[in-house]
N, C-alpha and C positions, 0 to 999 in steps of 0.2 A: 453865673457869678454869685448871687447874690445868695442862691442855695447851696452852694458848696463854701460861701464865707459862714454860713449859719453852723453848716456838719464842722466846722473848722471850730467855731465858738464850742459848740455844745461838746465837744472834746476835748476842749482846754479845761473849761469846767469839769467833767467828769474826773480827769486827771488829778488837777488840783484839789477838787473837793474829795477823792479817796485819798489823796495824798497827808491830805492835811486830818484825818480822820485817823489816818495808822499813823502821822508822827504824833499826836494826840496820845494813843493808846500803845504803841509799840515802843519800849525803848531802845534806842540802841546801843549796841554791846561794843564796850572800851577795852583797849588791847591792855596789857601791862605796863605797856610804856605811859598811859595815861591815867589807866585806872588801880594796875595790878589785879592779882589773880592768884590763880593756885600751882603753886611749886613741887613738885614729889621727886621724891630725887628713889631712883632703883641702882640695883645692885645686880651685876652678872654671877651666875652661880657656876660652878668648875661641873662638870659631868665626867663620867668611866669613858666617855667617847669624844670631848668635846674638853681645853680647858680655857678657862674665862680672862684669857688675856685681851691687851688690849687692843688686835685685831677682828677677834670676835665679839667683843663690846662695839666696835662700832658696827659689823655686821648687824648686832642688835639694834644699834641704835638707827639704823636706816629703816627696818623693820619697821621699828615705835612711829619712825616720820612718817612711814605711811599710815599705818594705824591712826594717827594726830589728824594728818587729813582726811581721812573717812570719816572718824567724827564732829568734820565739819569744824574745827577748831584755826578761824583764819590767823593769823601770824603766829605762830607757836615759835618756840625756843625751844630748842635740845642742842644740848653741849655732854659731851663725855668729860667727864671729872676722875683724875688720874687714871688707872688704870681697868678698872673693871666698876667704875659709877657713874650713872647718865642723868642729866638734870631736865630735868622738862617741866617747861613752863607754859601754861595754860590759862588764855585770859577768857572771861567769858562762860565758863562749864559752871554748874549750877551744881553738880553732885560732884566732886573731887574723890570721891570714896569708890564712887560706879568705873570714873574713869583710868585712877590704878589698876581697877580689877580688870579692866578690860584691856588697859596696858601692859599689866602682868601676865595674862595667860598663854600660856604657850601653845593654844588652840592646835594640838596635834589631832586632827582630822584622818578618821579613817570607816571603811566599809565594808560590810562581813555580813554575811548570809547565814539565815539563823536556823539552827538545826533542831528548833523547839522549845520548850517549855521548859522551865526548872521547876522543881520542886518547890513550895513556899520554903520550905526549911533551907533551901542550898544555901550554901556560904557566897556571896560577892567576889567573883576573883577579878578585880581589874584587868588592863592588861599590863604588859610587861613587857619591853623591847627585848628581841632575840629569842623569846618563848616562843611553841608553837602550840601551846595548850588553850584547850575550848576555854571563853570567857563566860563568865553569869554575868549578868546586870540588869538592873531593873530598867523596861521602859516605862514612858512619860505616864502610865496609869498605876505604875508599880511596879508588874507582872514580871518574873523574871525570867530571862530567856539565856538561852543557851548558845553560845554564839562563836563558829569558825574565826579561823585566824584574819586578817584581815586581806580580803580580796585588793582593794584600792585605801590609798591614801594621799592627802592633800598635795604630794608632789603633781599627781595627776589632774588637781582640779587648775584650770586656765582661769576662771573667776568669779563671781557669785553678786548680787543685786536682790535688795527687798523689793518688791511690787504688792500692787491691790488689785484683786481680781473685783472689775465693776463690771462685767459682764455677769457674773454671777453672784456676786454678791457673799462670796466666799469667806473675804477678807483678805488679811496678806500672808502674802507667801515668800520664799526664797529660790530664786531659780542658780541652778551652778552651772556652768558651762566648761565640758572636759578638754584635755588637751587632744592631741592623737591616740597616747597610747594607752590615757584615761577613756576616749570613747569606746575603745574596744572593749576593756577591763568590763565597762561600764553594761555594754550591751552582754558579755555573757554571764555576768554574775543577773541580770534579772531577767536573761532568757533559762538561765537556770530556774531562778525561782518561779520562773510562769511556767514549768513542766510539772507543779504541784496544782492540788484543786483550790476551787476558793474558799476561803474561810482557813485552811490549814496554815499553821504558825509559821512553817516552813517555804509561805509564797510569801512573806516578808524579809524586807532589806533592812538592817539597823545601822542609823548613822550614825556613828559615835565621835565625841567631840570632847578628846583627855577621856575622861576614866566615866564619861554619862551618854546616855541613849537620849541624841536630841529630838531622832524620830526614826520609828520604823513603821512604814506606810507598805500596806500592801502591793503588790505589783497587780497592776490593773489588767481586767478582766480581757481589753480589747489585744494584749501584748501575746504577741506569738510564743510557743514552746520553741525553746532553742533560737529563737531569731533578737529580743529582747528589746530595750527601749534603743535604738538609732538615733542617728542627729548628733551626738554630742550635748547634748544639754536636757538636764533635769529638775523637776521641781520639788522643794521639800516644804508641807502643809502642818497644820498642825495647831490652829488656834492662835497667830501669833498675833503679839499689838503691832503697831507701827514700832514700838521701841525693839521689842524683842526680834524682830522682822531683818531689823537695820542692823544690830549689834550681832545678827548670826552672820548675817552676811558680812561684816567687816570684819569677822574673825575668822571666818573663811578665806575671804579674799584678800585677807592681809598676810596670810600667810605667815607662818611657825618660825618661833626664835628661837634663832642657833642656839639658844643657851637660857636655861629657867634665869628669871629675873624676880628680885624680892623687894618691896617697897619698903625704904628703911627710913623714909623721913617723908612726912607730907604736911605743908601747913603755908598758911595763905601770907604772901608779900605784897607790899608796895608798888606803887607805881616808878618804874627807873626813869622818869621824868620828874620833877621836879612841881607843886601847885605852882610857884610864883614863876616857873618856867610854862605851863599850860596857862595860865594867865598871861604874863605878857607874848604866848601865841595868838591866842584869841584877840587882845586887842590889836597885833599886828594885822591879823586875817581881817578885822573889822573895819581900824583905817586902810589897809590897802584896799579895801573895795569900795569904801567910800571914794577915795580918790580915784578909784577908776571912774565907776560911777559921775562923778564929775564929769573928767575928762569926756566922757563919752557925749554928756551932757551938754557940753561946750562945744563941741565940733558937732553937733547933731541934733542939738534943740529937743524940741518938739519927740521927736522920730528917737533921738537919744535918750531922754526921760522913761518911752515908754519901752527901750532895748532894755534898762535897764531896771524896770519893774519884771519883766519877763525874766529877767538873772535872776531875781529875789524870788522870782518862781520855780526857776533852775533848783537853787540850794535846796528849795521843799521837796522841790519831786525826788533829789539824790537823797537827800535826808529819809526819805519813807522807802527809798526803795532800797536803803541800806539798812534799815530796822529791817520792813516788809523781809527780805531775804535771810536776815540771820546773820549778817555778815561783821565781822568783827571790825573797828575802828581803831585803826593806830596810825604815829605820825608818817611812816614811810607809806602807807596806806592813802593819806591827804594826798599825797604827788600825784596820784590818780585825777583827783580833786581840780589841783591847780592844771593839770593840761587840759581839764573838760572846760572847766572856766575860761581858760584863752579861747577853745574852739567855738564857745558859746559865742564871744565878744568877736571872734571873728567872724560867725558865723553874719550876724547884723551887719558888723561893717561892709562885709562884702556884698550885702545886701542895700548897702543905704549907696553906697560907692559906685553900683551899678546904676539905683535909680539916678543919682547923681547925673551919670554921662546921659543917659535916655532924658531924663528932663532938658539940658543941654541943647541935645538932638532933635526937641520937637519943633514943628513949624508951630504948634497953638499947646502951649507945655502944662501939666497938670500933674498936679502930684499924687492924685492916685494914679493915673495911666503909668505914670513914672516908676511909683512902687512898685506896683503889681509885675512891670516887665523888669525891674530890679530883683522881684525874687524869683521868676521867669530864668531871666541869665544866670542867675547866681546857684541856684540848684544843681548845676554840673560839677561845679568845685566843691561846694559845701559836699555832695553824696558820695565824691572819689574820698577828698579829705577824711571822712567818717569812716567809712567804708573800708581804706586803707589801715584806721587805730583801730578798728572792731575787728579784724584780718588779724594783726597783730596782738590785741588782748585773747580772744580765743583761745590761740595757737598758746602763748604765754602762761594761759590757763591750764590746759589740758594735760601737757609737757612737761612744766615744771610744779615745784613744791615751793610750800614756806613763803617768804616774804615777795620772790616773783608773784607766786600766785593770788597773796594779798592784794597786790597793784593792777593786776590782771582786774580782777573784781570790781575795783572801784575804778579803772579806766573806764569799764564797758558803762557801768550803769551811768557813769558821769559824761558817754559821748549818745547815749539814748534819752539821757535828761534836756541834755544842751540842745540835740535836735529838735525834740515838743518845745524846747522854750524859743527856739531860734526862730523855726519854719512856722510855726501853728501859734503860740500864743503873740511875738512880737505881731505878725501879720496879723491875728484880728486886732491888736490891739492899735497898732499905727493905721491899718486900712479902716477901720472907725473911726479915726481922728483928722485923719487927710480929707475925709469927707464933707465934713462940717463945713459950714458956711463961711467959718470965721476965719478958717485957716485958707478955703480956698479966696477970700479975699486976701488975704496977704500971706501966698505961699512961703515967703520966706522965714514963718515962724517955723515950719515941717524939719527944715533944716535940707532939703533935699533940691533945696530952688537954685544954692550957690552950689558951683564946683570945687570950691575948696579952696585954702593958699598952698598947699604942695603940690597939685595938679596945678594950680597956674602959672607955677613956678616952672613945672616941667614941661608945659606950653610953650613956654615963652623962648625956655632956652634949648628946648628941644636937643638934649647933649645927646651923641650918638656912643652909647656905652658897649655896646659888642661889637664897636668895628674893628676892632684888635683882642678878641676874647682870649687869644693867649697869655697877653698878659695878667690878665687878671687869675689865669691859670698859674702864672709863674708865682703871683704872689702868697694865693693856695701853699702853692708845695713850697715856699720858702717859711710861711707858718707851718705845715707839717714837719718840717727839716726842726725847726725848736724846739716841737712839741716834741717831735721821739729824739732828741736831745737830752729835754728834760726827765724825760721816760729811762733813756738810758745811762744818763751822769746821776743824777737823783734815784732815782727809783721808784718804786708805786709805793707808798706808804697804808698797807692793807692792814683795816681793822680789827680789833676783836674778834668777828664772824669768818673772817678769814684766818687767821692765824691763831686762835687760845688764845688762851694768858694763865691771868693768874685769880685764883678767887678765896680772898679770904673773909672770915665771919668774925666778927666779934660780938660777945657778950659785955654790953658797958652797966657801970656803977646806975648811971642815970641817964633816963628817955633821952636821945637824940636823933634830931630833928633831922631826916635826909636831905633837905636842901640845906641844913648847917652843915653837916658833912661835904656837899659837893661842892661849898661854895670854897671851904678850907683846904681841901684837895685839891682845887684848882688854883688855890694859892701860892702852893708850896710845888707846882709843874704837873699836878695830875689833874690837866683840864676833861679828859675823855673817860676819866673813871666813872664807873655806869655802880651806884649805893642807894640800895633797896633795904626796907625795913622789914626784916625778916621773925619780927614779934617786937611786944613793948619795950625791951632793953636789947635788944639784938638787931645789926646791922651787916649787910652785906656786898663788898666792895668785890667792884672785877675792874681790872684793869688789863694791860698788855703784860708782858715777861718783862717781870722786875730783877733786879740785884737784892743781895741782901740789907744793902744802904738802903734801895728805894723803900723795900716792903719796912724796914725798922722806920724811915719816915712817915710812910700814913701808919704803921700803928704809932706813933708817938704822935700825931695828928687826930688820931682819933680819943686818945688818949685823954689830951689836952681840955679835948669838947666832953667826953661822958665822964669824966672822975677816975674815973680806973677803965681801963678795957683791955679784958679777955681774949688774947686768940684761942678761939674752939674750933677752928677749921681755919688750915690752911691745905691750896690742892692745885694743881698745873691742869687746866680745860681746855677742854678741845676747841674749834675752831663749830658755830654754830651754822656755820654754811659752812656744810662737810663735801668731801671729793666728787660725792654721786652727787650734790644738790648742786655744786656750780657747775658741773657736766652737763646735769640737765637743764638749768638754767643758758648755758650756752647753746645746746642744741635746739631750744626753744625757739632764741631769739634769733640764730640761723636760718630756724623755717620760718619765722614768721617773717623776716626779711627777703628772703625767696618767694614768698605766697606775696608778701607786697610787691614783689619784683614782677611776677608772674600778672598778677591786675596792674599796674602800671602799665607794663609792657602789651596786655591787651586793651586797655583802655588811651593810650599816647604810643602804641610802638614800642620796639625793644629797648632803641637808644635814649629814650624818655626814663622809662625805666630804667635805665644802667647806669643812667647820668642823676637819678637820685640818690640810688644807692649807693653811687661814689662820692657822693656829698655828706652823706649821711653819713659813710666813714671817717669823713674829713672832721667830721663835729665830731667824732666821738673821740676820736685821736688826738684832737688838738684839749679837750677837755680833760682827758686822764693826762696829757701834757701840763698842761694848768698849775693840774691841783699836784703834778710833781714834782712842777718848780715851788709852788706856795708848802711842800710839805703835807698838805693836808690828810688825812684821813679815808679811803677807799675803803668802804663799809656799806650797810644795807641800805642808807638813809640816801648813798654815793648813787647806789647802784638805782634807787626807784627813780632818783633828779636824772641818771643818765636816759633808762627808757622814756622818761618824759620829755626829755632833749630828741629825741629820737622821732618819737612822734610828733615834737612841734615842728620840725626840719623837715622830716616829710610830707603834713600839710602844706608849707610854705612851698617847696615844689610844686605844688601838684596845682597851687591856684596859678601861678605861673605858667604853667603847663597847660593848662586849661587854656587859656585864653591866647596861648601861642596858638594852639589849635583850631579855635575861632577864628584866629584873625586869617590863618592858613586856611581855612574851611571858605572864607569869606571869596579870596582870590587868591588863587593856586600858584603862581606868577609870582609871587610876593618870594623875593631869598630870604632864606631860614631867618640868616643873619638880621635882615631889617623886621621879620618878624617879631621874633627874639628881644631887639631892642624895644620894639613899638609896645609889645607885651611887660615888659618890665617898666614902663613909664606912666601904662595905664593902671597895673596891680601896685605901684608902690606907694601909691595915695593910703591904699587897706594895709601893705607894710608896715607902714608906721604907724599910722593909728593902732594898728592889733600890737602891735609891738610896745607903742606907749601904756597900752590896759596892761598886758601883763607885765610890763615893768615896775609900772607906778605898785603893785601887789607885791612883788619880790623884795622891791626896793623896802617897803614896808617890814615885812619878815625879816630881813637880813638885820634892819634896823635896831627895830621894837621887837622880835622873835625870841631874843637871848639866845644864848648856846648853841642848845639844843635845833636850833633851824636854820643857826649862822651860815655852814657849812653847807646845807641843803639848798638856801636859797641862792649861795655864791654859787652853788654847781650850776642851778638854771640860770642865773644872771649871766653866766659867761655862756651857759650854750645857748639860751636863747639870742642873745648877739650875735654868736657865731654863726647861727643857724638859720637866722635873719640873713646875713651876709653870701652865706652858701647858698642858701635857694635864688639870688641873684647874682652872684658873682662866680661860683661854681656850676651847680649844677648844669644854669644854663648855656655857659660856654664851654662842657664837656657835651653837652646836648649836640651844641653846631659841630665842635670837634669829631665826635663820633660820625655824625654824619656825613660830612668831608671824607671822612675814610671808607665809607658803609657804600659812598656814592648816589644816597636817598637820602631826601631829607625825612622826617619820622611820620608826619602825612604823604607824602606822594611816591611813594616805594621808584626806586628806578625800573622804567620796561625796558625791552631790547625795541632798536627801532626799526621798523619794518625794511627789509634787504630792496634796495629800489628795483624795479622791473619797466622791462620796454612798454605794456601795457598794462590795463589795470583788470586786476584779477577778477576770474569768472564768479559768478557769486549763483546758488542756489534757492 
């Protein structure tokens, strides 16, 4: 015990003193909406094969999104701007000039077998689509070679990845990996050229990338005549940095755009938030966690003080391991934030809740024996709990693009924070303090000595809440009936990212201040107008599709505020969560819901698992319900509150669940039903408590946030209620339901019972 509380210490310190070392030195990188960044707006160019409408502009512009994510650029913006122009917006990139270039290029990839030496005097002939004449070109030392048509081209290559060779000590390299019809190509253009000797020019392959030789390496000595490299995948060497290494491979494996694009405007903007909007966040984000903190305080004393020094440990560790990573910070980004925070705060309660009943339970009671078997019990929920949103970030990750995968990001590292702060630093830091002499004279300072007043309360009155769980099923589906109601008399009111709009610039007489612009826009009905400072007297308004009344009112609004103002750009944008990014944002959050379905149902049974996910639906139906009847806005900021709804709803299950299964584990005899109830009487003590930490935060934000969080915080206010309500009043009465039907309850599968016989069978 006392040697695995020490490896417990001297890990908490490691963490925190690296942590606190890189938030020191690392800073980290603010998205647009808080810092601003850099803007380049491109142009699609017509080709003899190819013309640059605006089909093929957004072809392009899916292209560029992936390009955006290989360079590791987390929430980016790209919107097509009328017909044939794409806006992309970049927070965070330190060279704006490197990353046009590499947005720009049409990395048309191909490979040709070289049939010798040029003369120094030859002329350069590029190539040329639809020619079939020998190319010159100089490779990487000069030398110019003479070079077939092209055998293979990037249609063929499947996808490409920088590495470092530390076995050798090489450096880095580029490996490509071919499709099918690429590995074949692949194996007889350099079993070709292994039927030359070595050293002649002729046993080299030249890869060419647009109109330059980015390497041609010889074909290696071990490679058969006629047989050639196998496998499908190849490596191309050649001295690179780590940069050069990265930026080939993304242009490899980002794959060729339908259509040349020309960089017609590049220059660095504003943040579309507001300072006095990021200030009254921060002081939101600050009292709401005071008053949890409190709170936490007040129901937990002692044991509460030090949960909550461990939180203030939590932010550090997220804080460094979001510099440490590179990863970009923006507001839809934070939603990641606020669900690792609840799981932190539940993580304790569930832990202090447990010791709670074990101290109760003892014949000679102690508040360390109590703790210790308090995080003993509690480790089965907290690991499903986690284990289920890391299932779900991954997946979110991997799948989707853009501002999914920004959330993605900051879920994971904010449920790998909240774990060390939860499991590892609270426990040495309360298992230190229970010990002392002062507190075990008077346990009741621990906070861990009383049972509570809402467990007393449900002692006493012991209500039996699932003796009739259809009802409470009926009441479920009579809030769904409103919600797709609201859904279908109202409608979904989708923002900006969904739907374009309109984006117009002006140039004014005199400096104006973007938060005088938003505040004036919002005055006159355009509360959701998003006015970035696009240079010293330049401003840039996007809103929804306006009339020509609307658009003459903010320019006569803008007017007002700079002296005179200019329209120099007026333009109809596309929608910046384009067709294929909420595709795959759906298809994401389908597996990721499956893969939860699939661990639930191995870890609780199938009907555990079905009976979440149909809870889980329940929340998210009755929330787009909500915000249909309130009108509100379904937009990105919509979409990260709802996955964070998501995952607080299916933790709250899963602690439920957990301990239905204990109490079913304990005695088998027990019907579902009284389970069920006994289970939901013991877990709603942590209910509310976890429920009150993250509300007292929201409450805060919705308050003190302004605007810009209003909407954000109202989406979790209402799902997190909801979601509270479903993981007890749903889930678990679809749980008994299901298994009424199923004929097992979700621990004890039904057997067939042995066919009775005259005697008793022979046995071996």
């Amino acid at each position: 015990m006392i040697r695995s509380n020490k490896v417990r210490a001297m890990f908490a310190l490691i963490v925190i003193a690296l942590s606190v070392y890189i938030a020191v030195t690392v800073p980290v990188r603010l998205g647009l909406d808080l810092r601003g960044g850099t803007q380049i707006v491109l142009e699609t160019k017509s080709t003899s094969a190819v013309k640059a409408d605006s089909a093929a502009t957004d072809r392009t512009l899916e292209v560029l999104r992936g390009r955006v994510d290989a360079l590791g650029v987390a929430e980016p913006t790209l919107v097509r701007s009328g017909s044939n122009r794409i806006i992309v917006e970049l927070p965070g990139v330190q060279d704006p000039k490197k990353a046009a270039d590499v947005l720009g290029r049409t990395a048309q990839l191909t490979f040709h077998p070289v049939l010798g030496v040029a003369d120094p005097g030859a002329k350069t002939v590029k190539p040329t689509p639809g020619e079939s004449k020998e190319l010159v070109l100089p490779d990487e030392s000069g030398q110019k070679l003479r070079l077939q048509k092209a055998s293979l081209t990037g249609k063929d290559v499947k996808g490409a990845d920088a590495r470092f060779d530390q076995e050798r000590g090489a450096g880095w390299y580029v490996t490509i990996d071919f499709n099918k019809a690429g590995s074949r190509g692949w194996a007889k253009l350099t079993g070709e050229a292994a039927c030359k000797s070595l050293g002649d020019p002729m046993r080299r392959v030249a890869i060419v990338l647009d109109d330059r030789i980015i390497s041609s390496p010889q074909v290696d000595a071990q490679v058969s005549c006629g047989v050639g490299i196998t496998g499908g995948s190849t490596q191309i060497t050649g001295s690179f940095t780590d940069a050069e290494a990265r930026e080939l491979a993304l242009l490899i494996s980002g794959g060729a755009l339908p259509v040349p694009v020309e960089t017609v405007q590049q220059n660095t903007v504003g943040p579309t938030l507001g300072a006095a909007a990021i200030k009254a966040t921060a002081w939101a984000a600050v009292i709401g966690t005071a008053l949890t903190a409190l709170f936490i305080i007040s129901v937990y004393r002692l044991t509460g003080f030090l949960a909550t020094v461990a939180l203030a440990c939590y932010g550090l560790i997220s804080y460094a391991a979001l510099a440490g990573l590179g990863a970009t910070l923006t507001l839809p980004g934070l939603a990641g934030f606020v669900l690792a925070i609840g799981m932190a705060v539940d993580a304790n309660v569930l832990v202090f809740e447990r010791a709670r009943e074990e101290y109760a339970s003892m014949h000679r009671p102690s508040a360390r024996s109590a703790l210790t078997a308090g995080f003993r019990n509690a480790f089965s929920a907290i690991a499903d709990s986690n284990i289920t949103t890391l299932i779900a970030a991954g997946l979110l990750f991997f799948l989707s693009t853009g501002p999914v995968r920004g959330f993605a990001v900051t879920l994971a590292i904010g449920v790998v924070a909240s774990m060390i702060s939860a499991l590892v630093i609270t426990r040495v830091l309360a298992e230190f303090a229970v010990s002392r002499r002062a507190v075990r004279r008077r346990p009741k300072i621990s906070g861990l000595a009383n049972t509570g007043r809402v467990r007393d309360f449900l002692v006493n009155r012991n209500p039996q809440l699932m003796k009739r769980p259809r009802r409470w099923l009926a009441a479920s589906a009579i809030a769904l009936v409103l919600a797709g109601t609201g859904i279908a008399v109202r409608g979904l009111n989708f923002g900006l990212e969904f739907t374009g709009g309109r984006l117009i610039e002006y140039s004014t007489s005199t400096t104006v201040s973007p938060d005088r612009a938003r505040s004036a826009l919002a005055d006159v009905g355009f509360p959701n107008a998003v006015v970035q400072s696009s240079g010293d007297k330049e401003l840039t308004v996007r809103t929804e599709q306006l009339t020509y009344e609307e658009a003459d009112k903010i320019t006569k609004t803008i007017d007002s505020l700079g002296g005179k103002a200019e329209k120099i750009r007026d333009e109809q944008i596309g929608p910046s969560i384009g067709e294929e990014l909420r595709r795959n944002a759906l298809i994401a959050l389908s597996v990721a819901l499956g893969a939860q379905l699939l661990y639930l149902a191995a870890r609780f049974r199938f009907v555990f698992g079905t009976a979440a996910v149909g809870a889980l639906a329940h929340d998210v139906i009755i929330l787009l319900g909500a915000f249909a009847w309130l009108g509100k806005p379904i937009d990105a900021v919509f979409l990260a509150a709802l996955l964070t709804v998501i995952g607080y709803s299916v933790n709250d299950s899963v602690v439920v669940f957990d301990r239905i299964r204990e109490l079913l584990q304990r005695n088998r005899k027990t019907p579902l039903s009284e389970a069920c109830n006994s289970a939901i009487l013991q877990t709603l003590p942590r209910t509310v408590n976890t429920g009150m930490g993250a509300l007292l935060i929201l409450a805060a934000l919705a308050v003190l946030g302004g605007d810009s969080l209003t909407d954000f915080a109202l989406a979790l206010l209402i799902g997190i209620v909801v979601g509270t309500y479903s993981s007890v009043f749903t889930a678990t009465p679809l749980a008994i339901e299901f298994s009424k039907r199923s004929g097992a309850t979700p621990q004890r599968p039904q057997r067939r019972k042995p066919a009775r016989r005259s005697a008793p069978a022979a046995q071996v």
